[in-house]
C-alpha positions as CSV (number, residue, x, y, z in Angstrom):
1,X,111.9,117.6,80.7
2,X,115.0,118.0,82.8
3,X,116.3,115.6,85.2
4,X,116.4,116.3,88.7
5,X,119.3,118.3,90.3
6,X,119.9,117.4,93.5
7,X,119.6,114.4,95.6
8,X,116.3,113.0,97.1
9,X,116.3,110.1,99.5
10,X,112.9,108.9,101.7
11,X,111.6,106.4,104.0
12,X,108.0,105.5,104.8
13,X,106.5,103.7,107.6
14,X,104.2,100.8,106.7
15,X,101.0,99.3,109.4
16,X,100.3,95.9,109.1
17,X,97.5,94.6,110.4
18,X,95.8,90.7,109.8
19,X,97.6,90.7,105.9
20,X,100.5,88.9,104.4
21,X,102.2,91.5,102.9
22,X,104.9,89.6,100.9
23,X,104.6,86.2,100.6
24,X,107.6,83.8,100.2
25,X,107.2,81.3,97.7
26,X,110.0,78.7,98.8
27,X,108.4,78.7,102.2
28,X,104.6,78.0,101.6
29,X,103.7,81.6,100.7
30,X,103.6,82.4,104.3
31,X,104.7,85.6,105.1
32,X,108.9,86.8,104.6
33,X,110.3,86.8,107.5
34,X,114.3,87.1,108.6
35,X,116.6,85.2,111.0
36,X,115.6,87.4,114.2
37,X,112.3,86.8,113.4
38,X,111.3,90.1,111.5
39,X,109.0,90.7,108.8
40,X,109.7,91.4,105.4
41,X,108.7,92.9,102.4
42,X,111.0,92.6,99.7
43,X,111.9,95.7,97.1
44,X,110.7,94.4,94.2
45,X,107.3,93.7,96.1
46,X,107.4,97.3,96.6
47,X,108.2,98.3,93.4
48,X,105.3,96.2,91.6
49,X,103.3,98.3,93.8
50,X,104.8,101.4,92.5
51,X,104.3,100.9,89.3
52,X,100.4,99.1,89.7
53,X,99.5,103.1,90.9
54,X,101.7,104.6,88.5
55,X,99.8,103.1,85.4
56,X,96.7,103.8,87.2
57,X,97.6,107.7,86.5
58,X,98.0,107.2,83.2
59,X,101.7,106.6,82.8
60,X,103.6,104.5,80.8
61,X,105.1,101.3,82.3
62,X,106.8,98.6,81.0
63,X,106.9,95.6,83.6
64,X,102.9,95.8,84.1
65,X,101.3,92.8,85.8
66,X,98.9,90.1,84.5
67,X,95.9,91.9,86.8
68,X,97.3,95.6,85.5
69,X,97.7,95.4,81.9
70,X,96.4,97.7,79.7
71,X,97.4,96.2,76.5
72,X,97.9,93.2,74.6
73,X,101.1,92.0,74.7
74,X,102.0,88.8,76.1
75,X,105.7,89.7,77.1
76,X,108.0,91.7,77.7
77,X,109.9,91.3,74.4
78,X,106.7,91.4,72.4
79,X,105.9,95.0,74.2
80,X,109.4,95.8,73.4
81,X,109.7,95.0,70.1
82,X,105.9,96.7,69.5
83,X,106.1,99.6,70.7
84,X,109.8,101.1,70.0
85,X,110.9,101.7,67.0
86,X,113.1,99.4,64.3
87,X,116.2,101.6,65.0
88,X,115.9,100.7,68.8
89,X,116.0,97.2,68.6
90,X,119.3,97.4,66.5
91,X,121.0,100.7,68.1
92,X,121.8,100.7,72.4
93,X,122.0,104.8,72.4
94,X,118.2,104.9,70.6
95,X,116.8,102.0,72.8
96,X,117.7,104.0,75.8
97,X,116.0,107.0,74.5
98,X,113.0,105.6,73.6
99,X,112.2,103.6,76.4
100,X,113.3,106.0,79.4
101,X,110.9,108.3,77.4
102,X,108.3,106.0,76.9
103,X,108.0,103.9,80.5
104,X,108.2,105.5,83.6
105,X,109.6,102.8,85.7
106,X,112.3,102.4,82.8
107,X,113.6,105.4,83.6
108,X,112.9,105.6,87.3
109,X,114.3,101.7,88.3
110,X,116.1,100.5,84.6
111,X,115.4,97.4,82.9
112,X,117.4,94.7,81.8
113,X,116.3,94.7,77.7
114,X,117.9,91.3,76.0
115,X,116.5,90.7,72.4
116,X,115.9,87.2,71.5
117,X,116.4,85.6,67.8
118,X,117.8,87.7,65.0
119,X,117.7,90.7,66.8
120,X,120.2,89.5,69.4
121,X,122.6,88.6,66.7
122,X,123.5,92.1,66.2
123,X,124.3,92.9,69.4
124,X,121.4,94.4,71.6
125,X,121.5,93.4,75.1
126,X,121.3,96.7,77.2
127,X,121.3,97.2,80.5
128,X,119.9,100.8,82.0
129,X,120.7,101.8,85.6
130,X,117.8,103.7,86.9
131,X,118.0,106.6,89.4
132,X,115.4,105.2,92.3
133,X,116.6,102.6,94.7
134,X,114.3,101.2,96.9
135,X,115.3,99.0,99.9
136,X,113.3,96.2,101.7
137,X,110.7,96.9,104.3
138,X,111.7,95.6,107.6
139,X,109.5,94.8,110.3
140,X,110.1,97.3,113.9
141,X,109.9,94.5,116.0
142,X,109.6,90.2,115.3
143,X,106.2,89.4,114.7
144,X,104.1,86.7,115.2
145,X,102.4,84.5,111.7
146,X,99.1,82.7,112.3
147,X,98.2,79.8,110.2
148,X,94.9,78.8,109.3
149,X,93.6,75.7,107.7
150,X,90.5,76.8,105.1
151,X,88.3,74.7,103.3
152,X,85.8,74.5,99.8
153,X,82.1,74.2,100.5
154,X,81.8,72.6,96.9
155,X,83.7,70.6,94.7
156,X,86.2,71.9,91.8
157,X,85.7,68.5,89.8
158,X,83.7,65.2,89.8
159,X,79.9,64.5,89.7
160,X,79.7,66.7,93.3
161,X,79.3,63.2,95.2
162,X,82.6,63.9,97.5
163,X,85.0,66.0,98.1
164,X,88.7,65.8,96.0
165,X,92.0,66.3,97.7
166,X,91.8,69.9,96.4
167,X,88.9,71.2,99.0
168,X,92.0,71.8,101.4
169,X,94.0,75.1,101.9
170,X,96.5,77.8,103.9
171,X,95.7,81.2,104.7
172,X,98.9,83.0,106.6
173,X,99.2,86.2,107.8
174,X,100.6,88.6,110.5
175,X,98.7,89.5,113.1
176,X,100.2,93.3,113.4
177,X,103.6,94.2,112.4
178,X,105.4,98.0,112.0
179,X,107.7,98.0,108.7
180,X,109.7,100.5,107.3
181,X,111.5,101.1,104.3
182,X,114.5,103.5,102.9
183,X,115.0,105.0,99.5
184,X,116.9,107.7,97.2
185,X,117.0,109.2,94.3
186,X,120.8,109.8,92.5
187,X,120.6,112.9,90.3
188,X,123.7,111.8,88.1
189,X,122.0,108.3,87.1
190,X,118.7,110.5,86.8
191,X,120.7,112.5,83.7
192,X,121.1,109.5,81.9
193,X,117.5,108.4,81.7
194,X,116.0,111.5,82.0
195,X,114.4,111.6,85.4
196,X,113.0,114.7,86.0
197,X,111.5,116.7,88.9
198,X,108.0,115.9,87.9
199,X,108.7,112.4,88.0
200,X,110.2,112.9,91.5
201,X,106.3,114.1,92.2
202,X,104.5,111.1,91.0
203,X,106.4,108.7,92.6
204,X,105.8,110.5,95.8
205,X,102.1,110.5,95.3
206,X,102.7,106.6,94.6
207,X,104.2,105.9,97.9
208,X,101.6,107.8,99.7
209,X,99.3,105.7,97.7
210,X,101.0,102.7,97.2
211,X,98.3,100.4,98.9
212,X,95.6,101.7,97.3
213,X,93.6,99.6,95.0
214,X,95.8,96.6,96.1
215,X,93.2,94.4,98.2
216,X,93.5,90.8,98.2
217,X,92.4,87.7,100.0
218,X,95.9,88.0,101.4
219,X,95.8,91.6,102.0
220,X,91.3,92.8,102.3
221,X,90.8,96.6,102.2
222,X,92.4,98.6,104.8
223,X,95.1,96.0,106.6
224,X,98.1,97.7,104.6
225,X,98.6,101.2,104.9
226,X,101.4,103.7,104.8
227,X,101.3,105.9,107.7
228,X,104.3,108.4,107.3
229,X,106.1,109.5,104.5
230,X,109.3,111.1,105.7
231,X,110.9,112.6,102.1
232,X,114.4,114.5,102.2
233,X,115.7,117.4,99.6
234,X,119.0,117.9,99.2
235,X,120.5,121.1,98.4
236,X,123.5,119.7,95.6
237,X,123.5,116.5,93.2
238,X,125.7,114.7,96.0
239,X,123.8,115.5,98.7
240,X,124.7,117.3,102.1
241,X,125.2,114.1,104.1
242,X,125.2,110.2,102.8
243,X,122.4,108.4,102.4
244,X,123.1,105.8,105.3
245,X,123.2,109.0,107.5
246,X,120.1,110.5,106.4
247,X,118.3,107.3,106.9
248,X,119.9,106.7,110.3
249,X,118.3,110.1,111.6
250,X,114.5,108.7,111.1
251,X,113.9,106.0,113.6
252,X,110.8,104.0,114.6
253,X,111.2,101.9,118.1
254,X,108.6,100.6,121.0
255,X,107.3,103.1,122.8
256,X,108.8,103.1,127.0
257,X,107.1,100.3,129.0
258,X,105.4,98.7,125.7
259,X,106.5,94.9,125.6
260,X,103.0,93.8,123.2
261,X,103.0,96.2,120.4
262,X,99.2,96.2,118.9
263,X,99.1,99.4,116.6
264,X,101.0,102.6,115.4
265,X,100.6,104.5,118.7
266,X,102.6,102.2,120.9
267,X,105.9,103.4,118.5
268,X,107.8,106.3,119.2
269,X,108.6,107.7,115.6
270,X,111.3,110.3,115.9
271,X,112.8,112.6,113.4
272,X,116.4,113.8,113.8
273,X,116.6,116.9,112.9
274,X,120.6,117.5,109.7
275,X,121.5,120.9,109.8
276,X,120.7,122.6,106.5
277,X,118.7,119.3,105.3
278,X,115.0,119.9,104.4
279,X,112.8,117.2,105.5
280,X,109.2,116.7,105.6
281,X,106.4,114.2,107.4
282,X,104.2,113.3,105.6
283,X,100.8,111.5,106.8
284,X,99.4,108.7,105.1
285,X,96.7,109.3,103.1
């Protein structure tokens, strides 16, 4: 198929509501948050999401999940190494090939492919820039985390005559919080791994669908959603104004007189309008 010829950037608008969206590891899993106080969601938090309702179309991806595979191989080496071909492993021009036409987020994000053992003795340890960027989610305003103490009503070990040490837990979560997040797509990296415009299609169905099937004790049914999809076609592969412009003309703030934000309707979401640059809103689905 043929790559995409001009530039694409987009920007979605992410509710919150009673989840932890992206928990942080080095801080108790509670959820990301910056300096000033705002929520986070990192990109590559995003991106597993991406690719979770990517492979649940049918598509081929590479970095699947433990909870998403839909094969047998225990890493990524192994699914490397079994599905391309002998000339890959040994040759960087076929390894590129292969895998941007095999895996969609491959050619979509790039991968980082570093053979271990013999293989890496010859000399394969490639690096493919992909054509999607995807920034972090940032929260409209600070929001608030509440913390919650949550116990076992039966024992994980023992004869069941007490309680162990490991009956005690954390829940976190934020209470309501706004995000929103920026991305593009570059039609000259898209060449190299052979993005094309049908691609550019199902990753737009992914974002409008991107919390879909992802339900969690951290995150039940329906306390994620994306409610705008804001997607921008530009007219040449360099695009009619920068990226940092283009993102700069969609803005989500609190609505006049709102001081307690408690769901989408107290934002004003506003659109500026870039001579000659098509854009479309998109609801949520």
């Amino acid at each position: 198929m043929k790559s995409i010829a001009n530039k694409i950037d987009f920007a979605g608008v992410v509710v919150v509501k009673n989840a932890n969206p992206n928990g942080d590891p080095l801080n108790g899993n509670r959820p990301r948050l910056t300096y000033e106080g705002l929520g986070e969601i990192s990109d590559v938090c995003l991106k597993r999401k991406i690719r979770n309702r990517i492979l649940e179309k049918g598509h081929g991806i590479f970095v699947q999940s433990d909870d998403y595979k839909v094969d047998d191989y225990p890493s990524l080496s192994k699914r490397a190494e079994g599905e391309l071909s002998k000339e890959a492993t040994k040759d960087k021009t076929t390894l590129i090939q292969e895998s941007c036409e095999k895996w969609f987020d491959v050619r979509a994000f790039g991968q980082l492919f570093a053979f271990s053992g013999k293989e890496k003795a010859k000399g394969v340890s490639v690096g493919i820039r992909g054509p999607v960027s995807i920034h972090s989610a940032f929260s409209v305003t600070p929001v608030n985390t509440s913390s919650l103490q949550i116990t076992k009503s039966v024992s994980s070990e023992g004869d069941g005559t007490k309680r162990g040490s490991d009956t005690m837990g954390m829940k976190h979560r934020i209470d309501h919080g706004i995000y929103v997040f920026y991305g593009s797509i570059n039609p000259q990296l898209a060449t190299k791994t052979g993005f094309s415009r049908e691609d550019a299609d199902i990753l737009k169905d992914a974002l409008l669908n991107i919390f879909e099937n992802d339900a969690s004790s951290a995150r039940p049914e329906g306390s994620m959603e994306l409610n705008k999809l804001v997607w921008w076609e530009h007219d040449n592969p360099s695009g009619q104004y920068s990226s940092a412009k283009v993102h700069r003309s969609f803005k989500v703030t609190l609505a006049e007189g709102i001081t307690e934000p408690k769901d989408i309707d107290d934002y004003d979401i506003q659109l500026e309008e870039l001579e000659g640059l098509k854009a479309e809103m998109i609801d949520g689905k």
